[in-house]
SEKE-365228 format. One record per atom (N, C-alpha, C): residue number from 1; x, y, z; atom name. Coordinates in nm, 3 decimals, padded with zeros to 5 digits. Layout:
+-----+---------+---------+---------+------+
! pos !    east !   north !      up ! site !
+-----+---------+---------+---------+------+
! NUM !       X !       Y !       Z !   CA !
...
+-----+---------+---------+---------+------+
This chain:
+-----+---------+---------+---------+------+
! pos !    east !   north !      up ! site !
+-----+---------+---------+---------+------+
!   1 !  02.385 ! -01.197 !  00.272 !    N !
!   1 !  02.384 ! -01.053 !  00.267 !   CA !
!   1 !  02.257 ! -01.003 !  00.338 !    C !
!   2 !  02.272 ! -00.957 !  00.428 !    N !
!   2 !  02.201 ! -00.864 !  00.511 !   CA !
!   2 !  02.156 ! -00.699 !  00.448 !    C !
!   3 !  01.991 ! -00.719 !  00.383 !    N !
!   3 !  02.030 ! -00.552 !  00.373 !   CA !
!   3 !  01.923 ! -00.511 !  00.479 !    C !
!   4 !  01.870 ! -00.566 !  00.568 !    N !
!   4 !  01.809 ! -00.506 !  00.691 !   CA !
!   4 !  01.673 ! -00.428 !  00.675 !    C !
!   5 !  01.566 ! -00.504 !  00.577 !    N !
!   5 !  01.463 ! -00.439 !  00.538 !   CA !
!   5 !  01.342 ! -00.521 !  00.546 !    C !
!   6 !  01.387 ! -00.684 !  00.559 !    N !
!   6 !  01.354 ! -00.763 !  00.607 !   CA !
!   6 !  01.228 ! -00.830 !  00.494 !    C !
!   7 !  01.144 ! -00.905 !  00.480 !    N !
!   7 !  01.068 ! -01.013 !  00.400 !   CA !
!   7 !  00.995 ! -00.892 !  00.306 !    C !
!   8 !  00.932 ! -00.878 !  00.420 !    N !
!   8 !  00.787 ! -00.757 !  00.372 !   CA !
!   8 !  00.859 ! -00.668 !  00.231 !    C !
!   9 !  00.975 ! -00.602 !  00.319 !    N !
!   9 !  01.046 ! -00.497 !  00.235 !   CA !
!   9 !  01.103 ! -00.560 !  00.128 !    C !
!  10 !  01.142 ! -00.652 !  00.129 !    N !
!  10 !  01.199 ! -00.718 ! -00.028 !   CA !
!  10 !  01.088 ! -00.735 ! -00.116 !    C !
!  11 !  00.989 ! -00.775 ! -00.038 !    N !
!  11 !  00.821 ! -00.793 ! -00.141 !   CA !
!  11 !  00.788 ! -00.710 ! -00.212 !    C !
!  12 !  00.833 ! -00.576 ! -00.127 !    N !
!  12 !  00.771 ! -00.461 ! -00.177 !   CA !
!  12 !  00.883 ! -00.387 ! -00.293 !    C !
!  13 !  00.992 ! -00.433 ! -00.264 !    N !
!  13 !  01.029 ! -00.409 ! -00.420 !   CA !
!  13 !  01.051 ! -00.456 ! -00.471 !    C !
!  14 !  01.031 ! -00.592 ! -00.467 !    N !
!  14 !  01.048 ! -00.709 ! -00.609 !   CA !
!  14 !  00.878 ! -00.650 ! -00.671 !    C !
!  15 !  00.756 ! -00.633 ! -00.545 !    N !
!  15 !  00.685 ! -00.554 ! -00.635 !   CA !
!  15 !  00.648 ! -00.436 ! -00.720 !    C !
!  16 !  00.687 ! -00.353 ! -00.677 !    N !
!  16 !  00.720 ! -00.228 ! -00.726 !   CA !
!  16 !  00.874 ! -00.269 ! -00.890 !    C !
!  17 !  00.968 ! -00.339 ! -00.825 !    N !
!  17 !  01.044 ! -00.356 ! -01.000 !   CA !
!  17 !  00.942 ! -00.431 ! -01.092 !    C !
!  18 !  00.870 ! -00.520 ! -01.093 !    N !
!  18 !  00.806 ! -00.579 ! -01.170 !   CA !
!  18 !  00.682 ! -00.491 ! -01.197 !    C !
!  19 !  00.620 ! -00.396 ! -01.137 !    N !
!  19 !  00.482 ! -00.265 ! -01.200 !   CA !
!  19 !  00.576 ! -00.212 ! -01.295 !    C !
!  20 !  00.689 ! -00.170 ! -01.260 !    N !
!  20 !  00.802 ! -00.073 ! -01.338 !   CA !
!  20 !  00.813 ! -00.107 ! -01.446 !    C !
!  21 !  00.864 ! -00.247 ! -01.437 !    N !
!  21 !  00.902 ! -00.279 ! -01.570 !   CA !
!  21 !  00.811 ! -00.330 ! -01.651 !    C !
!  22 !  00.737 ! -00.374 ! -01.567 !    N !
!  22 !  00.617 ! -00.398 ! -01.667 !   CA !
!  22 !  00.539 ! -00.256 ! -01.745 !    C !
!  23 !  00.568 ! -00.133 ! -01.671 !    N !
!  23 !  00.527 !  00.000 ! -01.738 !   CA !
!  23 !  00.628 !  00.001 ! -01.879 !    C !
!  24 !  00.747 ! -00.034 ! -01.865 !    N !
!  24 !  00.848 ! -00.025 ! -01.938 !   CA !
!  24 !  00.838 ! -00.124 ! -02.066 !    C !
!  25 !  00.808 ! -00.208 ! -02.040 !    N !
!  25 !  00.746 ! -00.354 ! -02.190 !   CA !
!  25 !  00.623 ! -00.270 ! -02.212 !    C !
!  26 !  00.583 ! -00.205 ! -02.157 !    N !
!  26 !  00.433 ! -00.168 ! -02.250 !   CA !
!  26 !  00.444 ! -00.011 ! -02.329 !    C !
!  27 !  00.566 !  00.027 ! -02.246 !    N !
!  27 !  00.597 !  00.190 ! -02.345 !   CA !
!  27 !  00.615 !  00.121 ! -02.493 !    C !
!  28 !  00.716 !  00.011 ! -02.416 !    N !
!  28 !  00.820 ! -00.061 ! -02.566 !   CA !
!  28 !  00.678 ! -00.102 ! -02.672 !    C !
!  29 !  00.601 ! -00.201 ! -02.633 !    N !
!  29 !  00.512 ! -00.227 ! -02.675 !   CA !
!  29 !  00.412 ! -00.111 ! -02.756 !    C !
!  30 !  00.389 ! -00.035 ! -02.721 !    N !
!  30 !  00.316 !  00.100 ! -02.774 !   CA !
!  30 !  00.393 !  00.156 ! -02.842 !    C !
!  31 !  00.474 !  00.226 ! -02.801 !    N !
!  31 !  00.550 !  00.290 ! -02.919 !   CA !
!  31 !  00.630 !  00.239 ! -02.984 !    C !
!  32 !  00.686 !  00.141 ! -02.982 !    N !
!  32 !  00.740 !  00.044 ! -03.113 !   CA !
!  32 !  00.929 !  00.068 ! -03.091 !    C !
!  33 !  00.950 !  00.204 ! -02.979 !    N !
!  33 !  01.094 !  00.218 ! -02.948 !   CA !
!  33 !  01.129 !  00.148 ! -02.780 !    C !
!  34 !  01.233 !  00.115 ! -02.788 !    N !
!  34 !  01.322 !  00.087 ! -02.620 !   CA !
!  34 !  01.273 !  00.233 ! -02.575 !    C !
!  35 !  01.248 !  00.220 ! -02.449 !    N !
!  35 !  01.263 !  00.299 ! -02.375 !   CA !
!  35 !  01.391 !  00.384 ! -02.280 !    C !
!  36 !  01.412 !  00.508 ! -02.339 !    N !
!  36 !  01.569 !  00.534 ! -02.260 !   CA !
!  36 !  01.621 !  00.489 ! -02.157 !    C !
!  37 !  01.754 !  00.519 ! -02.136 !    N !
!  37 !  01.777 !  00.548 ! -02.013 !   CA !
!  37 !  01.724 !  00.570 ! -01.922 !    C !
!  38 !  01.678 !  00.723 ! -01.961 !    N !
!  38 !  01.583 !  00.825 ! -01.766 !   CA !
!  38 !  01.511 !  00.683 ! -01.762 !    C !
!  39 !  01.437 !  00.630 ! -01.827 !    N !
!  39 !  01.360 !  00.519 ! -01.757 !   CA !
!  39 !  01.387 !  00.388 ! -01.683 !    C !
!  40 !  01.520 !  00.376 ! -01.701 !    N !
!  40 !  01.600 !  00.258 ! -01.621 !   CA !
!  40 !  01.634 !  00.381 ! -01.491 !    C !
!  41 !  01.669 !  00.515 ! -01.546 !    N !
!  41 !  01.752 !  00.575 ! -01.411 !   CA !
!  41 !  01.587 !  00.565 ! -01.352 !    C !
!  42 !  01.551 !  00.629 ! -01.345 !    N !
!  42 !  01.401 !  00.667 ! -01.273 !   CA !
!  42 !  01.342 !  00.522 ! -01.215 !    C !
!  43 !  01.391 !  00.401 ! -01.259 !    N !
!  43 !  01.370 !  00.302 ! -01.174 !   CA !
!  43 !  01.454 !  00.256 ! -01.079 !    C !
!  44 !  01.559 !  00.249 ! -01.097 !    N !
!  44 !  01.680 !  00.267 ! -01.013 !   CA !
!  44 !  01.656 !  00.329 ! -00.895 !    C !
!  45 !  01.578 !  00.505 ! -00.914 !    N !
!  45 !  01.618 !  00.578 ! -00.807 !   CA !
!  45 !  01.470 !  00.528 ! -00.706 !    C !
!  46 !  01.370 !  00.526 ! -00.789 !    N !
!  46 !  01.239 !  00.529 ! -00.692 !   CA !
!  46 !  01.278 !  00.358 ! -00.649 !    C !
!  47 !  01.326 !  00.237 ! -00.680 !    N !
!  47 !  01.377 !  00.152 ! -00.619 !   CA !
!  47 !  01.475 !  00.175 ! -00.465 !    C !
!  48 !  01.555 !  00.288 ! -00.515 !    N !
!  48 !  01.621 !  00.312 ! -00.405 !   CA !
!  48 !  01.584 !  00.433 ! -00.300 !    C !
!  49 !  01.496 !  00.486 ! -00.281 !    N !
!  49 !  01.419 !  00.579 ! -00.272 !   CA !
!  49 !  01.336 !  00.496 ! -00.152 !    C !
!  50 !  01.283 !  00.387 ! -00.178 !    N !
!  50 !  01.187 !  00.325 ! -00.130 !   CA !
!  50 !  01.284 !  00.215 ! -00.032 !    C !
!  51 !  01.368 !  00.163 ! -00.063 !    N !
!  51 !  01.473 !  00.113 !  00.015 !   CA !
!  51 !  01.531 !  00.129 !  00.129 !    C !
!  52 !  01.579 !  00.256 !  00.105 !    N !
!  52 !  01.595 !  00.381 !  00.246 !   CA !
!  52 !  01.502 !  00.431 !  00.304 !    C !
!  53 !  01.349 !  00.415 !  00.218 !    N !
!  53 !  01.249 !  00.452 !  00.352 !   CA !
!  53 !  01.210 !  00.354 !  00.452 !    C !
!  54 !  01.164 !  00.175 !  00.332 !    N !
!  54 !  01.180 !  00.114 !  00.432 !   CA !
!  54 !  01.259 !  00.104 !  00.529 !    C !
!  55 !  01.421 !  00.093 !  00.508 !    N !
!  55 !  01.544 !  00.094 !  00.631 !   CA !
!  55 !  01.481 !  00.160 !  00.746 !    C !
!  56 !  01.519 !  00.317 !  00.687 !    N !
!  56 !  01.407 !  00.399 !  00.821 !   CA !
!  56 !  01.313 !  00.377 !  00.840 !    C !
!  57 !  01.254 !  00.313 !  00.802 !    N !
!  57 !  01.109 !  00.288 !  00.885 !   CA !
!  57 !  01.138 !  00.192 !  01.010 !    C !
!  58 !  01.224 !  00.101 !  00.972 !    N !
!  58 !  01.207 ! -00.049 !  01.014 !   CA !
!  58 !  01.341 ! -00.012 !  01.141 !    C !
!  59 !  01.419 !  00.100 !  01.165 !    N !
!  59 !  01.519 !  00.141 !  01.241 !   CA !
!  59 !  01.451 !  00.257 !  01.347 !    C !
!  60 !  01.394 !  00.331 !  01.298 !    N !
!  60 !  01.261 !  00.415 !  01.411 !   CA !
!  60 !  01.160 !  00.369 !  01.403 !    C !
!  61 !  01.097 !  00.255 !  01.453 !    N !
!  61 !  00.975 !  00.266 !  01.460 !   CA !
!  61 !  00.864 !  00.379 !  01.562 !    C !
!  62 !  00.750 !  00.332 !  01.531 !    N !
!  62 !  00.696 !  00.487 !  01.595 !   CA !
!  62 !  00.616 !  00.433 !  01.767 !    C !
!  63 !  00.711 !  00.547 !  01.824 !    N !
!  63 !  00.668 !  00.515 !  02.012 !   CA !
!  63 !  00.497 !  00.461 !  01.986 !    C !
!  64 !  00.533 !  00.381 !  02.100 !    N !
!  64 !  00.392 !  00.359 !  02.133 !   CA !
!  64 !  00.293 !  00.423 !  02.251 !    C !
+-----+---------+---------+---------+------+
């Protein structure tokens, strides 16, 4: 599977899911509840958010 974002860009959101969720074990952790939904959606979207910028980035790069 080709998603065309290439090494860097997968790095960058296997890093970015693991800050996330690691924000997410420490809500859990502190306040003693799971953390909702919005907080899976809200990772979801800034995951995908960042996905499509890399794409575009990596499809226009900038003239030289």
């Amino acid at each position: 599977m080709r998603l065309g974002i290439g090494r860097t860009g997968v790095a960058i959101l296997v890093a970015l899911f693991v800050i996330l969720g690691a924000e997410d074990v420490y809500v859990w952790a502190v306040a003693g509840t799971v953390p909702g939904v919005e907080f899976f959606l809200a990772l979801v979207f800034v995951l995908a958010v960042v996905f499509v910028a890399i794409r575009e980035a990596r499809a226009h790069p900038p003239s030289r």
